[in-house]
ZAKOLLUM-544139 format. One record per atom (N, C-alpha, C): residue number from 1; residue in one letter; x, y, z. Coordinates in pm, whole numbers, padded with zeros to 5 digits, always signed. Example, Ala and Ser with C-alpha at 12.3 -4.5 7.8 and 13.67 -1.06 7.14 Angstrom:
ZAKOLLUM-544139
   kolti   nulo     east    north       up
       1      a   +01319   -00569   +00780
       1      a   +01230   -00450   +00780
       1      a   +01320   -00330   +00780
       2      s   +01285   -00225   +00708
       2      s   +01367   -00106   +00714
       2      s   +01290   +00003   +00787
//
This chain:
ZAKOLLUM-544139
   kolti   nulo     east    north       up
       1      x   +01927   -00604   +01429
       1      x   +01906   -00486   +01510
       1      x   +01897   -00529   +01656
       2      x   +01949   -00479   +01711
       2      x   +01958   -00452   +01911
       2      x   +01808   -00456   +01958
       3      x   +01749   -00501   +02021
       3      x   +01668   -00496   +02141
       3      x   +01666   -00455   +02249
       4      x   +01618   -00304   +02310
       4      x   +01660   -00285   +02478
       4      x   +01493   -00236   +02518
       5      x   +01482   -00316   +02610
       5      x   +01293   -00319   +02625
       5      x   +01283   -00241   +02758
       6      x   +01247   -00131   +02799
       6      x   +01223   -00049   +02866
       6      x   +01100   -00081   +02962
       7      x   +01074   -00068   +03092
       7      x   +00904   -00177   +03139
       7      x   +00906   -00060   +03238
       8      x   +00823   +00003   +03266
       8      x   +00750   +00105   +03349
       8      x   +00601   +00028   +03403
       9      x   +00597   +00064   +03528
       9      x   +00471   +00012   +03630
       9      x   +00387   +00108   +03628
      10      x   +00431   +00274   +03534
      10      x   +00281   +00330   +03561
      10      x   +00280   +00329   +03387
      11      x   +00322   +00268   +03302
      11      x   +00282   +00229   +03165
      11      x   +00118   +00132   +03203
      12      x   +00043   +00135   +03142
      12      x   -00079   +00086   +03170
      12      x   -00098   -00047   +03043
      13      x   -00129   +00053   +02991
      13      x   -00197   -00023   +02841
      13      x   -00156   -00024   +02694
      14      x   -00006   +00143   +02680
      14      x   +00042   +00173   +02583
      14      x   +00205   +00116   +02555
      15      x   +00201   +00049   +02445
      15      x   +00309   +00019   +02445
      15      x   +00350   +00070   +02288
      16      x   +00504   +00109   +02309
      16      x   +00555   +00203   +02212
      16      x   +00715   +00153   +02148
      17      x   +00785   +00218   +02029
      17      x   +00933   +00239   +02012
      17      x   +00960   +00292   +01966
      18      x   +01045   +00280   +01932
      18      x   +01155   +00411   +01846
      18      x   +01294   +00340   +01800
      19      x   +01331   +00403   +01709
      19      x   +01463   +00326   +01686
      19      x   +01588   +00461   +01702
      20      x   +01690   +00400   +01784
      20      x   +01800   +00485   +01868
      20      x   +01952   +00466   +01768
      21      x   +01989   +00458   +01674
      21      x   +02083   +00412   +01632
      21      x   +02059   +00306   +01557
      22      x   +02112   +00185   +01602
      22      x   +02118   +00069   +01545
      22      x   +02059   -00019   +01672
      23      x   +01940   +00067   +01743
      23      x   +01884   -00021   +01901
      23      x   +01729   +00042   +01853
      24      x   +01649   -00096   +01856
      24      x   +01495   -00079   +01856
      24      x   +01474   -00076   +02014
      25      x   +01454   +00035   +02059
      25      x   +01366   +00107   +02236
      25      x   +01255   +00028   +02218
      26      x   +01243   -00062   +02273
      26      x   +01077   -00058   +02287
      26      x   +00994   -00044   +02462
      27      x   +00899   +00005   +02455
      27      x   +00852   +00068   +02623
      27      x   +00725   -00011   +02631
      28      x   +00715   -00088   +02753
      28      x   +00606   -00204   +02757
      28      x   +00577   -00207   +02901
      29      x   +00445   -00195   +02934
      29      x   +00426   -00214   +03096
      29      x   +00451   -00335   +03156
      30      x   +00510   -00320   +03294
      30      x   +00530   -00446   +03316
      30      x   +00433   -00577   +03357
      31      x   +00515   -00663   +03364
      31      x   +00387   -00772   +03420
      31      x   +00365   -00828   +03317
      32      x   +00421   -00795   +03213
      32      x   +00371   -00902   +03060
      32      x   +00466   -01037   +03067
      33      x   +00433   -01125   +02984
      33      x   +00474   -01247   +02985
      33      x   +00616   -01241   +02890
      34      x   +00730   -01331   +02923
      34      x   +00773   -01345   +02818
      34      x   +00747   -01374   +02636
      35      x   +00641   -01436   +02686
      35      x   +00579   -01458   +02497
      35      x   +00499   -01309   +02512
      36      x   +00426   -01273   +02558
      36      x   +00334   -01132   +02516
      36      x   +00480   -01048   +02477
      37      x   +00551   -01042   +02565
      37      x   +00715   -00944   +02533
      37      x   +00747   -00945   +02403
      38      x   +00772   -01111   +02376
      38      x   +00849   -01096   +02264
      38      x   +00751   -01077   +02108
      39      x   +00607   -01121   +02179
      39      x   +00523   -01116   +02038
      39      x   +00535   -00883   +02011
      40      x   +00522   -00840   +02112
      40      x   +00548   -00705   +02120
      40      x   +00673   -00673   +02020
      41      x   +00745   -00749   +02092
      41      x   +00892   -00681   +02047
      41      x   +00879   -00698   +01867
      42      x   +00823   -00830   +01815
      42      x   +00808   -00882   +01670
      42      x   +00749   -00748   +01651
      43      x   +00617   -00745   +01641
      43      x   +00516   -00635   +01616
      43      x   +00575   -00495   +01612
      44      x   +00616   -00476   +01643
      44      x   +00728   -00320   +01681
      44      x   +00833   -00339   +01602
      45      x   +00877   -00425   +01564
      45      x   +00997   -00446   +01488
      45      x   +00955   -00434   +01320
      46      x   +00851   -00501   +01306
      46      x   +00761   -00526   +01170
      46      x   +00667   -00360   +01137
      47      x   +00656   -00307   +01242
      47      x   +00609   -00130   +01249
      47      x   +00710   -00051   +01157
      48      x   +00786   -00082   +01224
      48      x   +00928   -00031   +01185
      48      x   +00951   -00023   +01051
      49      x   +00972   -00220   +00996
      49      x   +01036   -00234   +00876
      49      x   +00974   -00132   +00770
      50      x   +00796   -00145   +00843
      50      x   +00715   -00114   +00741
      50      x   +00699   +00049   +00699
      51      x   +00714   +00117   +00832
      51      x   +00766   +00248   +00809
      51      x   +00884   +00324   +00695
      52      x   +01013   +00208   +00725
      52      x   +01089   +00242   +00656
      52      x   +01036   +00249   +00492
      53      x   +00992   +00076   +00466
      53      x   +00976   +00093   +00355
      53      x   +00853   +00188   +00298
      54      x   +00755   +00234   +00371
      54      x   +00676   +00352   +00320
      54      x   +00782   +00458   +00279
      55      x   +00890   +00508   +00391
      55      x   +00929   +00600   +00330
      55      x   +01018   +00672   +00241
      56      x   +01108   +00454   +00191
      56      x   +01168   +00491   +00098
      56      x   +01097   +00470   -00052
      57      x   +00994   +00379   -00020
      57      x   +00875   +00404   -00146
      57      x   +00851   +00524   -00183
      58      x   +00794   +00589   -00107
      58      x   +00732   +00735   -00126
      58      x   +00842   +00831   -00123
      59      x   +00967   +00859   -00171
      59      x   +01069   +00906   -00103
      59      x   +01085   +01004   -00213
      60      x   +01058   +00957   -00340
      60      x   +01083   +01065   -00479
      60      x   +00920   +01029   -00538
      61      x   +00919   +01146   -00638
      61      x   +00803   +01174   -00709
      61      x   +00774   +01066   -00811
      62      x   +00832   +00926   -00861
      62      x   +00814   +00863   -00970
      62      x   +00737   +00820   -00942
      63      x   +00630   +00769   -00855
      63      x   +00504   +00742   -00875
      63      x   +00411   +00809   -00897
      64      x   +00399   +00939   -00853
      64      x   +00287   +01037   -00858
      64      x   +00300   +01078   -01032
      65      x   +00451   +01118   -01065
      65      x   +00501   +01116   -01224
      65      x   +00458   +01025   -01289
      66      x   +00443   +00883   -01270
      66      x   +00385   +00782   -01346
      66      x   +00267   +00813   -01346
      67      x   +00164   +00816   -01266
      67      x   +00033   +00858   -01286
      67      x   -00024   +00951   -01359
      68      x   +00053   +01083   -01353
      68      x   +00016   +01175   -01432
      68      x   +00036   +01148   -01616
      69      x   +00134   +01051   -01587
      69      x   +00192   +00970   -01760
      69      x   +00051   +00932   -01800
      70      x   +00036   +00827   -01711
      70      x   -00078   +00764   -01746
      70      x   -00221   +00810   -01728
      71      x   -00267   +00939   -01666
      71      x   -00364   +01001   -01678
      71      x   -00370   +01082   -01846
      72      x   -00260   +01143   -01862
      72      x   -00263   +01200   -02006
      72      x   -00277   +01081   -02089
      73      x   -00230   +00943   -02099
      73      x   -00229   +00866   -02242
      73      x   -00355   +00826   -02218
      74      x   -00453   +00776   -02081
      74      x   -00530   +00680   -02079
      74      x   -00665   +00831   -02027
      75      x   -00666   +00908   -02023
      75      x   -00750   +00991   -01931
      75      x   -00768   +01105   -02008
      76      x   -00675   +01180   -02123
      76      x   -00653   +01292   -02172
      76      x   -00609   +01395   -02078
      77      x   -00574   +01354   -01986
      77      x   -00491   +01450   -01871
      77      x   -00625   +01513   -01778
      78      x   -00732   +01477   -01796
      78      x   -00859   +01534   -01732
      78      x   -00914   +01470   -01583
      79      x   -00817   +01433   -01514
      79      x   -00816   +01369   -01352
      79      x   -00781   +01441   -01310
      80      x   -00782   +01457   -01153
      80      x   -00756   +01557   -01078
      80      x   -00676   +01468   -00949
      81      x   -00555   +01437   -00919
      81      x   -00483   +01324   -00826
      81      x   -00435   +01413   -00700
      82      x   -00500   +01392   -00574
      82      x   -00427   +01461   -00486
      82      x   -00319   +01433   -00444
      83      x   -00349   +01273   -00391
      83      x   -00217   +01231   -00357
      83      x   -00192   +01052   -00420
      84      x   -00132   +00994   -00453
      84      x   -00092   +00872   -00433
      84      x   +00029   +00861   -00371
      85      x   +00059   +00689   -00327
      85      x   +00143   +00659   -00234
      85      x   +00153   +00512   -00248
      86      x   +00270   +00451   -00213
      86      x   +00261   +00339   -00171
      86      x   +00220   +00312   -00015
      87      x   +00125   +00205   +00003
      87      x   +00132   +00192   +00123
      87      x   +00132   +00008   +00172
      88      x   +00205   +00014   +00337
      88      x   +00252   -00111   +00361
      88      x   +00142   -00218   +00430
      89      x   +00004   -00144   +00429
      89      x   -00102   -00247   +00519
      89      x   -00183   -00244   +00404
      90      x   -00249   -00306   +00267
      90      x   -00268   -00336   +00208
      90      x   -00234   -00496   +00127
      91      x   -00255   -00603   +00216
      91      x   -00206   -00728   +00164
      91      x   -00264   -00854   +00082
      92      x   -00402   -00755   +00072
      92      x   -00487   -00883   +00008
      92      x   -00540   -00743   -00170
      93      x   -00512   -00684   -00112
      93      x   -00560   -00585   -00217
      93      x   -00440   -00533   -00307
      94      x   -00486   -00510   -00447
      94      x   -00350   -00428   -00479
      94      x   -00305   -00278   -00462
      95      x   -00426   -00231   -00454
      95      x   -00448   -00060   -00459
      95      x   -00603   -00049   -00414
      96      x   -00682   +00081   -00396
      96      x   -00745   +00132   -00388
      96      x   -00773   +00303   -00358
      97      x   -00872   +00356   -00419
      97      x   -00859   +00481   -00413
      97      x   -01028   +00550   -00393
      98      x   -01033   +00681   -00315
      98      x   -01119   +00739   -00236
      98      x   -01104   +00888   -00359
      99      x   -01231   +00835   -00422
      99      x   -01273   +00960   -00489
      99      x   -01289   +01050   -00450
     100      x   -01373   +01070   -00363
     100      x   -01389   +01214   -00247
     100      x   -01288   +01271   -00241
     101      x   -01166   +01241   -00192
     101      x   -01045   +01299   -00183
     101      x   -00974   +01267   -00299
     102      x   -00967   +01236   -00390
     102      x   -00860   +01197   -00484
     102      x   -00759   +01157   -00474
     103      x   -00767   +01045   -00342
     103      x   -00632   +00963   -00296
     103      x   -00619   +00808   -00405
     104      x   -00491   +00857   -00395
     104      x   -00500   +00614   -00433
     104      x   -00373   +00575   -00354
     105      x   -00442   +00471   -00303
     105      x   -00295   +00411   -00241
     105      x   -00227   +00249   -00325
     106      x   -00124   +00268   -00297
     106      x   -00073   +00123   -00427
     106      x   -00014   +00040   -00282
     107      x   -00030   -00113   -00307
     107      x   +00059   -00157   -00234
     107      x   +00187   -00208   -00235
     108      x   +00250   -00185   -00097
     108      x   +00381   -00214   -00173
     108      x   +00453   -00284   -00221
     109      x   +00347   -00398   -00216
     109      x   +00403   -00565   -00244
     109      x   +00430   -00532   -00447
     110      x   +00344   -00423   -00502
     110      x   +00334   -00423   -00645
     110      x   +00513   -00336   -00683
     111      x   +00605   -00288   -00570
     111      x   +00704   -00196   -00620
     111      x   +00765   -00318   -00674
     112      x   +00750   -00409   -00650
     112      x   +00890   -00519   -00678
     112      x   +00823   -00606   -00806
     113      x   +00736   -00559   -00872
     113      x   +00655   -00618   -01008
     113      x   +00691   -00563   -01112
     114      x   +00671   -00613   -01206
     114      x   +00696   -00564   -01390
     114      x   +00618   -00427   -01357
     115      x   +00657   -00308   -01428
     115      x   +00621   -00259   -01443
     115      x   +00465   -00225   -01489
     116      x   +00460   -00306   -01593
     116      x   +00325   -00298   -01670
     116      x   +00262   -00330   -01585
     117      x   +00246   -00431   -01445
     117      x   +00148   -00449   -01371
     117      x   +00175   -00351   -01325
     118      x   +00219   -00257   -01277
     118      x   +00213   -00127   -01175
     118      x   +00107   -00049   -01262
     119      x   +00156   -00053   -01377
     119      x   +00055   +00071   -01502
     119      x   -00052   +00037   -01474
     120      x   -00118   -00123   -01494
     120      x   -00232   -00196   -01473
     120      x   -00303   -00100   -01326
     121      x   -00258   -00145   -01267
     121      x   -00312   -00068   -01099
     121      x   -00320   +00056   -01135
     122      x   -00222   +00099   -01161
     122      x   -00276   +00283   -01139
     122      x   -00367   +00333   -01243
     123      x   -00384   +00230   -01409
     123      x   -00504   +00317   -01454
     123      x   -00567   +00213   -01375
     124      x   -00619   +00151   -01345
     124      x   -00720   +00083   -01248
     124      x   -00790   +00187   -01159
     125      x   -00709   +00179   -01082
     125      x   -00728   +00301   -00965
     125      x   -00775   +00458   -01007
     126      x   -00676   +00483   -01138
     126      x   -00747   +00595   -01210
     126      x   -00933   +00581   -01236
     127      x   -00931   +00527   -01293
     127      x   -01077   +00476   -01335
     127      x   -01143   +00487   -01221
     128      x   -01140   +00470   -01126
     128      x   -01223   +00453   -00976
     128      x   -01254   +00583   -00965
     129      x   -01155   +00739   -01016
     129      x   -01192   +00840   -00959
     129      x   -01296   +00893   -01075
     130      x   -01341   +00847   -01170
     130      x   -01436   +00873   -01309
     130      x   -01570   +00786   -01223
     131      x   -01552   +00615   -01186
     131      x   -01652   +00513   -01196
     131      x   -01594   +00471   -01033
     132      x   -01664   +00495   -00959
     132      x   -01646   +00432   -00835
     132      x   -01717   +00317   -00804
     133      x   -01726   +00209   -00873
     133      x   -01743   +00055   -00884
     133      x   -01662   +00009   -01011
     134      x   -01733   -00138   -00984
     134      x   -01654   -00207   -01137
     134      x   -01802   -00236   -01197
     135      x   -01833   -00122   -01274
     135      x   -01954   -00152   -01394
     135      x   -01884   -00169   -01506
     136      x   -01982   -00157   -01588
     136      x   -01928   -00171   -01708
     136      x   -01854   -00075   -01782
     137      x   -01925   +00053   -01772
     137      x   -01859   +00150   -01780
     137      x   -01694   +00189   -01714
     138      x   -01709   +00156   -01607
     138      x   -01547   +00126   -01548
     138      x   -01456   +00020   -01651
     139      x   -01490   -00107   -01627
     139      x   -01424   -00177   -01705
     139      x   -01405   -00143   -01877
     140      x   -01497   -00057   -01907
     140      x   -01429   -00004   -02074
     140      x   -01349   +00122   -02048
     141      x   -01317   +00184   -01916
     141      x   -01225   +00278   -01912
     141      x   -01095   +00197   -01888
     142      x   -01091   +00099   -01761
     142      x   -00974   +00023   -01762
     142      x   -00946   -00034   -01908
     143      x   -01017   -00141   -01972
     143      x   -00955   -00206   -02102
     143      x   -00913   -00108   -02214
     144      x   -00875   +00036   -02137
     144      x   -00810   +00095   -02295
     144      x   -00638   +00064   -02252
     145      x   -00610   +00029   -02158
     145      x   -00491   -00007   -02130
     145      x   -00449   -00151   -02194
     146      x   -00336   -00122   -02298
     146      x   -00346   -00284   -02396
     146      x   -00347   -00404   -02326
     147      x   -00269   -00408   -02201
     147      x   -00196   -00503   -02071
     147      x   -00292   -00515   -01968
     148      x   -00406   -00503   -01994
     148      x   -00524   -00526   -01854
     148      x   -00521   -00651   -01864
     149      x   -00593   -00750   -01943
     149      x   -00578   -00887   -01915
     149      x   -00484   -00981   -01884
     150      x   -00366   -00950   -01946
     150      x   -00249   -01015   -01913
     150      x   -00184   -00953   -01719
     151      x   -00224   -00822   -01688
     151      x   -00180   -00789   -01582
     151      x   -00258   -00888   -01487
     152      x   -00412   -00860   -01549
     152      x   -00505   -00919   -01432
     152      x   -00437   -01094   -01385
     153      x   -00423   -01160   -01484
     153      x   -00381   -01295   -01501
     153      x   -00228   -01269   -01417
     154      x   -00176   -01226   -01421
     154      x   -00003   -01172   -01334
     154      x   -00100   -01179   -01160
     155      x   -00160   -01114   -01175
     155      x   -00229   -01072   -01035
     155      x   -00292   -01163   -00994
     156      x   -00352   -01229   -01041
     156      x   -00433   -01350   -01028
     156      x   -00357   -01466   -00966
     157      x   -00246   -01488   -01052
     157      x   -00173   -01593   -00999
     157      x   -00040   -01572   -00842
     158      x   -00045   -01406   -00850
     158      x   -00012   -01413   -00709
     158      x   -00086   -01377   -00623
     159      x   -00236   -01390   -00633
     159      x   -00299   -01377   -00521
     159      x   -00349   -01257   -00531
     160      x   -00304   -01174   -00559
     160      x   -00352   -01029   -00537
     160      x   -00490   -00991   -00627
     161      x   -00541   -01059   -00730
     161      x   -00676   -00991   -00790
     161      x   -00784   -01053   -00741
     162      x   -00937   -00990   -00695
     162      x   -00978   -01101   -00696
     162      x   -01068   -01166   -00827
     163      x   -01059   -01296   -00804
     163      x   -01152   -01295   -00947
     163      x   -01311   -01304   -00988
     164      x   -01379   -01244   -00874
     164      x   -01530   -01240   -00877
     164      x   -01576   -01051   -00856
     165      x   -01428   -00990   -00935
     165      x   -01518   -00847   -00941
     165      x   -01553   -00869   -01078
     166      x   -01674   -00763   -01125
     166      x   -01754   -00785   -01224
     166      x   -01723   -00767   -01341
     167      x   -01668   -00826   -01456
     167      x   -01651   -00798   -01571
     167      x   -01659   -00855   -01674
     168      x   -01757   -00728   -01748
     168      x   -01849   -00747   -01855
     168      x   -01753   -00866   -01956
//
């Protein structure tokens, strides 16, 4: 992709882009350094990628459809999901979800995984909106999923689980 870096003297403190075609705009006050420039220009570029891929993640209903799969086999269909999503700033975590609202967000590092670890996460995440910790009670809602241990161990070895949440 093209680079055309735009520098305004009454730009202060905000720096911005947009993508024009096949040209990343980016608008930067002047007076910055060549390395501050180009660490900008990275950062804006990586905004971007990450945008895109939110919005071709989220682009059709098969995730929100998977959930509801798996709320009826693992839940009896008795959850209430406002929204899920993949999302791209989530890198140490796999998912998490805000009972209050009935959000879960997945990350997107899990679209490119076996499936069954995706299932793993979302009744995971399901369970959070019943048990908002990992008691015990949580963890016997997750282990009705046959593939919890084997997912956790998948997750484990790339980093993504950690292995000092609590289970019984």
């Amino acid at each position: 992709m093209d680079v055309r870096i735009i520098r305004s003297a009454r730009r202060k403190r905000t720096i911005s882009a947009r993508q024009e075609g096949d040209t990343l705009v980016v608008y930067l006050p002047t007076g910055l350094s060549s390395t501050e420039e180009q660490e900008w220009v990275e950062r804006m570029r990586r905004r971007l990628e990450q945008s895109r891929e939110r919005r071709r993640l989220n682009s059709d209903e098969a995730l929100q459809r998977r959930a509801e799969e798996l709320n009826r086999e693992y839940f009896g269909g008795e959850l209430k999901i406002d929204s899920i999503r993949f999302v791209t700033n989530q890198n140490h975590r796999f998912g998490s979800c805000t009972p209050s609202t009935r959000t879960i967000r997945i990350s997107h590092r899990l679209a490119e995984m076996p499936v069954w670890v995706l299932d793993y996460v979302i009744v995971h995440e399901l369970a959070h909106l019943l048990q908002p910790n990992h008691s015990a009670r949580f963890w016997k809602l997750v282990n009705r999923y046959r593939l919890t241990e084997r997912a956790r161990g998948f997750l484990m070895a790339k980093g993504m689980e950690e292995e000092d949440e609590t289970d019984p």
